[in-house]
BASE-996457 format. One record per residue (C-alpha): residue in one letter; x negated, y, z negated. Coordinates in steps of 0.02 Angstrom, whole numbers, plus 50000, padded with zeros to 5 digits. Last residue first. Example, Ala and Ser with C-alpha at 12.3 -4.5 7.8 and 13.67 -1.06 7.14 Angstrom:
# BASE-996457
s493164994749643;a493854977549610;
//
This chain:
# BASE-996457
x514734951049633;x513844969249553;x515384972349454;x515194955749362;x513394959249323;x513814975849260;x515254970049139;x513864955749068;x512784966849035;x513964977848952;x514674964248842;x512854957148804;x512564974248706;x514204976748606;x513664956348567;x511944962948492;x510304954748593;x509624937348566;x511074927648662;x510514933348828;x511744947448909;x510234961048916;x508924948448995;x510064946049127;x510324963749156;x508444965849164;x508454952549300;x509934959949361;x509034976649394;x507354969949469;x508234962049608;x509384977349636;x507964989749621;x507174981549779;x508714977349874;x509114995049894;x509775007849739;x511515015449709;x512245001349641;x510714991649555;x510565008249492;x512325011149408;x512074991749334;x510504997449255;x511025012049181;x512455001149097;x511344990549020;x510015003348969;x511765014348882;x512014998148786;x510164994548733;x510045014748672;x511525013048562;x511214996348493;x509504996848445;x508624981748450;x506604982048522;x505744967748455;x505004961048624;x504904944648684;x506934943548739;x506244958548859;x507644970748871;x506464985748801;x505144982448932;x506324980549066;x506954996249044;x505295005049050;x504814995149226;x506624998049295;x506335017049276;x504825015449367;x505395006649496;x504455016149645;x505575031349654;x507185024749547;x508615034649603;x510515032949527;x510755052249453;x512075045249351;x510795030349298;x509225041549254;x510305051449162;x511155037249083;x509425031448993;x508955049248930;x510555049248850;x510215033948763;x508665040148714;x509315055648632;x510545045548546;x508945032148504;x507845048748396;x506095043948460;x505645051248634;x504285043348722;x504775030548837;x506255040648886;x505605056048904;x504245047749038;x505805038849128;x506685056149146;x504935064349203;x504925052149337;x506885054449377;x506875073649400;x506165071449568;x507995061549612;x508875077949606;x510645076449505;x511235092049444;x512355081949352;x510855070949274;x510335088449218;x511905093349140;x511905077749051;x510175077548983;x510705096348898;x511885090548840;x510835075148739;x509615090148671;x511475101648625;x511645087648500;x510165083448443;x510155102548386;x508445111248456;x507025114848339;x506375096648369;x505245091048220;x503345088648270;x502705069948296;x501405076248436;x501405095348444;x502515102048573;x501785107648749;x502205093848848;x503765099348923;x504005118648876;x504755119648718;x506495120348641;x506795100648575;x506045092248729;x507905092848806;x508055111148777;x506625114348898;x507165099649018;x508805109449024;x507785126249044;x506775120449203;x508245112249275;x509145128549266;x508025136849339;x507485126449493;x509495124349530;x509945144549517;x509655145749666;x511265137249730;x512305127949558;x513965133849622;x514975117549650;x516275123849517;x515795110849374;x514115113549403;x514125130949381;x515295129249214;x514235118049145;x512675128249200;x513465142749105;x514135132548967;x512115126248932;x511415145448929;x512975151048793;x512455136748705;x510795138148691;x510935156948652;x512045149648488;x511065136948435;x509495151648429;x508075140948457;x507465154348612;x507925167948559;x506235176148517;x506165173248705;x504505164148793;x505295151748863;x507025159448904;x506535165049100;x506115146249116;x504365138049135;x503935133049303;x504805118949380;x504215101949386;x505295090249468;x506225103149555;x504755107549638;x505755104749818;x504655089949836;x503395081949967;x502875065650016;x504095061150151;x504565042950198;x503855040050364;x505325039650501;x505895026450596;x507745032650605;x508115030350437;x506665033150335;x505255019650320;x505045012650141;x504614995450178;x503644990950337;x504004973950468;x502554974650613;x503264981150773;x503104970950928;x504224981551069;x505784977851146;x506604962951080;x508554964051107;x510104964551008;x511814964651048;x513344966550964;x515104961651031;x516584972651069;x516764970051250;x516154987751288;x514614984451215;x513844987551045;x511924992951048;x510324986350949;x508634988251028;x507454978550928;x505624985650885;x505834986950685;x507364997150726;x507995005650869;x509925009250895;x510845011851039;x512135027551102;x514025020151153;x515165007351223;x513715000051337;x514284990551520;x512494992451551;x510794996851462;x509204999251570;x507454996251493;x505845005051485;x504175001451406;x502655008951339;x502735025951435;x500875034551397;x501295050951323;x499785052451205;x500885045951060;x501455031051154;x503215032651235;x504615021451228;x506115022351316;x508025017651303;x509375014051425;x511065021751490;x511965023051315;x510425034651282;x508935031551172;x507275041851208;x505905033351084;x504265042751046;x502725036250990;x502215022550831;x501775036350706;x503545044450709;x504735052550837;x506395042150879;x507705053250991;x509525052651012;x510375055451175;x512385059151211;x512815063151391;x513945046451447;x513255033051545;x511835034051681;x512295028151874;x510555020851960;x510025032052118;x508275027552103;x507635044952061;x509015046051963;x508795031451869;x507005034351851;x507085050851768;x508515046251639;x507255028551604;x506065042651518;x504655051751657;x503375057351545;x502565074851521;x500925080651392;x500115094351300;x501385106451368;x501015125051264;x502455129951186;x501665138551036;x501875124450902;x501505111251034;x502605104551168;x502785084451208;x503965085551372;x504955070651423;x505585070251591;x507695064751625;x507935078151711;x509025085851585;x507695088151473;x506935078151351;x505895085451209;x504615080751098;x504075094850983;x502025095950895;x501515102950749;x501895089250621;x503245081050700;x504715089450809;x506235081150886;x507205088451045;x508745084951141;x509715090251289;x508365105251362;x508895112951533;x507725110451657;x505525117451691;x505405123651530;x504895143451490;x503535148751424;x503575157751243;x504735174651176;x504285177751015;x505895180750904;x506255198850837;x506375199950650;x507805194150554;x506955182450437;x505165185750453;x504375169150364;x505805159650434;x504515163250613;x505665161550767;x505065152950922;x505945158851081;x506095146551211;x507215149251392;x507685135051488;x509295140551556;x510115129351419;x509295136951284;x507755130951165;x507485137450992;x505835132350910;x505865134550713;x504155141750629;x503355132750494;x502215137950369;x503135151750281;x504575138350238;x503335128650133;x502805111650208;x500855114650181;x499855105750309;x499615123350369;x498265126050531;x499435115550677;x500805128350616;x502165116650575;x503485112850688;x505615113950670;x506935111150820;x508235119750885;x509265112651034;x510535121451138;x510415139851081;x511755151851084;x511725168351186;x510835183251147;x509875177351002;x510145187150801;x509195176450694;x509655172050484;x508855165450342;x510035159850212;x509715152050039;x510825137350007;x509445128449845;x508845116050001;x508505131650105;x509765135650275;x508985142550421;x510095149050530;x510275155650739;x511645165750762;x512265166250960;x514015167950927;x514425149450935;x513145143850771;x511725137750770;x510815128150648;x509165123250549;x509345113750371;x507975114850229;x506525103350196;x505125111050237;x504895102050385;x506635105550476;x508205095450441;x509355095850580;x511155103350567;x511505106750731;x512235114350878;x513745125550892;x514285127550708;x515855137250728;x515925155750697;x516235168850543;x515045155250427;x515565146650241;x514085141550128;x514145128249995;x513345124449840;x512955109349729;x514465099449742;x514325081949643;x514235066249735;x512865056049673;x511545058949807;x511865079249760;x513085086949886;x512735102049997;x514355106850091;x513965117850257;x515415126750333;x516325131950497;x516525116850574;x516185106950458;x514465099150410;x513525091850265;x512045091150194;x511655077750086;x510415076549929;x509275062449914;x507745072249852;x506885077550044;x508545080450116;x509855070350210;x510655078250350;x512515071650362;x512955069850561;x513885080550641;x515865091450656;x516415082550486;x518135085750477;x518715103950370;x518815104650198;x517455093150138;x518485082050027;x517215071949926;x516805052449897;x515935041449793;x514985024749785;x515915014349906;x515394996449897;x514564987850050;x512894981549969;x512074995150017;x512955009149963;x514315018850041;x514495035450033;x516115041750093;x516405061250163;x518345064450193;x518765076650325;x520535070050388;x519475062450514;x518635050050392;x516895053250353;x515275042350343;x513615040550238;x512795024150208;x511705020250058;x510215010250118;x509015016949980;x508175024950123;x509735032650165;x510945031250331;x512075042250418;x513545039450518;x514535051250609;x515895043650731;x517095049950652;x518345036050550;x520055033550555;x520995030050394;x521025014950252;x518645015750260;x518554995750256;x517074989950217;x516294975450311;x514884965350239;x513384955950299;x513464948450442;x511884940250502;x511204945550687;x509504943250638;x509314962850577;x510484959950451;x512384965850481;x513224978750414;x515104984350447;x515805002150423;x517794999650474;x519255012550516;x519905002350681;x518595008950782;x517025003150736;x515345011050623;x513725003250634;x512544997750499;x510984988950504;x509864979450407;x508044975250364;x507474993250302;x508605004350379;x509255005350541;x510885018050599;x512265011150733;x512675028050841;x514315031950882;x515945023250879;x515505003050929;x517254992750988;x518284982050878;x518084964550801;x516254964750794;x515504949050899;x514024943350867;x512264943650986;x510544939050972;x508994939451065;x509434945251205;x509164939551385;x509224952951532;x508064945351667;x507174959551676;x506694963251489;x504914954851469;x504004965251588;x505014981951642;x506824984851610;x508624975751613;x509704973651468;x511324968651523;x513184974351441;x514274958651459;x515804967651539;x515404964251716;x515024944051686;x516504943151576;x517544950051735;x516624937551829;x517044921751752;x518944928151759;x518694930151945;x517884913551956;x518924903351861;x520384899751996;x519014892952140;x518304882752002;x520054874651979;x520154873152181;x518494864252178;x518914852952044;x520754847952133;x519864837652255;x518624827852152;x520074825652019;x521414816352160;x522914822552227;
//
């Protein structure tokens, strides 16, 4: 038989495997640019997409069956792929410093940092029922079943709080920085950053909460918000965390059954089970409705995948993602584009105006949707970064300020076991703002931060000054870094200095290299600076923040680290440089 006749009969053979790739290639398809369902990139993963992948900066990471958190850059790079030894939830949250949250099933919270190396981990109790919430300072909320677990960015327990009834929707972070929940009785909760408790009584359990600010109060406090609760018969009651317990206010009611919601400012997208997009203001009032790619496929008869739906809300518009499709809307509702996902193993990813989503056939795809121009410092998710604080950073004075006890070695003792023993136990709770304000105290030498008299003697033992720096780096908020970097330009005894220098490293932040600025001022081979003690504890400082912090703070850290291990500085010194470059490889 010759090859011209057997060709058509091999063809003939390859066209139902042909096709079977064909049907489980997922395909992009939308208006414009998107209907003949090119990508621009794609990679295969080794295992199949759990959850949503999560976009920061210019990376992503996604989490895949098999017990693996891979990362690839934004070009379709791989990155790194660490291995988690158990099954993993589908849960992942991501930082701004690119730190990556995620949970084995056994309940096991992970943070991961950006360069793929876990940073610490905590047993939660129960397995993590939704996403970590990240708050304003780093810290991370998160869920069990029946329990929130706040943890500082470094890993230590600041409080939990245990609930009668399963968390039935929720945690989201509401704009003033605390956690909003429900739970299966019908309990709505608002949760404070310090794991104080505001509680609603609703006759049947909410679907979707979300938080707005009252279009008059740019302020974030808790008093200036109220928290929209939305049921699944379409019912809204807003509730005021100003009047805990009081009655809710009963507002118009939606046209469907809400399935997610995101608020901004003072106004609330929301999708409904329609597939329309709603943006609602502060007192319910419609300002605006949108048909999302939901709408259209059921208007045109098109099969969705799966029920889950995330939501992007930021300056650009609004973004509904669903394993189904996406859609982006302009701030004043306008629909920007639309595009249909196929053959998709689970909810997409937006970043940086590419649409990233894992398909069934275990491969990673990327496509173009919208030209967004490349910005640092956006929150996971799209998000601006936020510009408040929980005043952590500078407290008012403590209760002991003004007591005739106040240098007494042995109060200051008694104070510092207490928060020892509170941190130790995971109970720090509202007692964080005071006992931050009383460390710093006792860190300045007994008096309220910049109140002491240039070159005046501390009345406070060195001693119980460079405790008092480690309980605070154990409470661990990242506002208390600029006054950290401030102490330790200033202060002149080098133990205290030191200490000043690992705070800043156990609690691993660096807003706007600061922190990096004042080491590398002391590591410069120019300058004269050689004290041992305070060159080692810079060294290994460093290292922790080139560990904790993004690609920013990582650059700048080895380059002080390199300056560190140069000949010029004392050999204890190089040897820690030297130790934290090799751990950073």
């Amino acid at each position: 038989m010759g090859m011209w006749f057997r060709l058509p009969i091999l063809i003939l053979l390859l066209l139902p495997v042909c096709s079977l790739r064909l049907l489980a290639m997922p395909l992009a398809v939308g208006e414009g640019a998107h209907e003949d369902g090119s990508y621009l990139w794609r990679h295969a993963m080794g295992g199949v997409v759990l959850g949503q992948p999560a976009v920061q900066g210019q990376s992503l990471t996604l989490v895949t069956d098999g017990g693996n958190l891979r990362a690839y850059s934004l070009d379709g790079r791989p990155l790194w792929s660490f291995s988690a030894r158990g099954r993993l939830t589908p849960f992942l949250t991501r930082s701004r410093e690119g730190t990556s949250y995620i949970a084995r099933t056994g309940g096991i919270l992970i943070a991961v940092n950006a360069s793929g190396r876990e940073l610490w981990r905590a047993n939660l109790g129960g397995e993590l029922s939704g996403p970590v919430v990240l708050g304003w300072d780093g810290r991370v909320f998160a869920p069990s079943a029946r329990r929130i677990s706040c943890y500082t960015a470094s890993g230590t327990l600041l409080w939990r709080r245990s609930f009668d009834y399963d968390i039935s929707a929720g945690p989201w972070l509401d704009q003033s920085g605390g956690i909003i929940l429900a739970l299966a009785n019908g309990e709505v909760l608002r949760i404070g950053p310090f794991g104080d408790v505001a509680s609603w009584r609703l006759p049947s359990a909410p679907a979707v909460l979300v938080s707005v600010r009252q279009p008059a109060s740019p302020n974030p406090a808790p008093g200036n918000q109220v928290i929209l609760a939305l049921h699944g018969t379409g019912d809204v009651r807003m509730l005021d965390p100003a009047l805990p317990g009081a009655d809710p206010v009963v507002l118009p009611r939606l046209p469907a059954a809400p399935i997610a919601a995101i608020g901004r400012d003072s106004r609330a997208a929301v999708v409904l089970s329609t597939g329309q997009t709603l943006m609602l203001s502060a007192a319910g009032e419609v300002l605006w409705s949108a048909d999302s790619h939901i709408r259209v496929h059921q208007q045109r008869g098109v099969g969705t995948q799966g029920g889950d739906l995330a939501m992007v809300y930021d300056d650009r518009g609004v973004y509904v993602l669903t394993p189904g499709g996406a859609t982006g809307f302009a701030g004043d509702g306008r629909r920007l584009w639309l595009t249909t996902l196929r053959n998709v193993a689970g909810l997409p990813a937006l970043g940086e105006g590419v649409l990233f989503s894992g398909g069934t056939n275990w491969i990673l795809y990327a496509w173009r949707l919208e030209d967004w121009a490349v910005t640092r410092g956006r929150a996971s998710g799209g998000g601006s970064v936020p510009e408040t604080s929980y005043g952590t950073g500078d407290p008012p004075a403590s209760a002991f300020s003004a007591s005739p006890m106040r240098f007494n070695e042995n109060m200051i003792r008694r104070e510092l076991d207490t928060i020892q023993r509170g941190i130790l136990s995971g109970s720090v709770g509202r007692n964080e703002v005071e006992w931050i304000a009383f460390l710093k105290e006792t860190a300045e030498g007994g008096t309220w931060p910049g109140t002491s008299q240039t070159g005046a003697q501390p009345r406070v033992l060195i001693t119980q000054r460079i405790r008092a720096l480690q309980l605070l780096s154990g409470i661990g908020s990242s506002n208390n870094v600029p006054w950290l970097v401030q102490f330790f330009r200033r202060e002149r005894y080098p133990a205290v200095r030191a200490a000043a220098a690992t705070a800043i490293g156990t609690i691993g932040f660096d807003p706007d290299g600061r922190a990096m600025e004042a080491f590398a001022a002391i590591a410069s081979p120019m300058g004269s600076y050689r004290d041992e003690q305070v060159l080692v504890s810079v060294a290994a400082a460093t290292g922790a923040l080139c560990r904790f912090s993004g690609q920013e703070a990582y650059d700048a850290g080895v380059r002080v680290l390199i300056m560190l291990s140069g000949p010029n500085q004392p050999t204890a010194v190089q040897r820690q440089a030297n130790l934290e470059l090799a751990s950073l490889r």
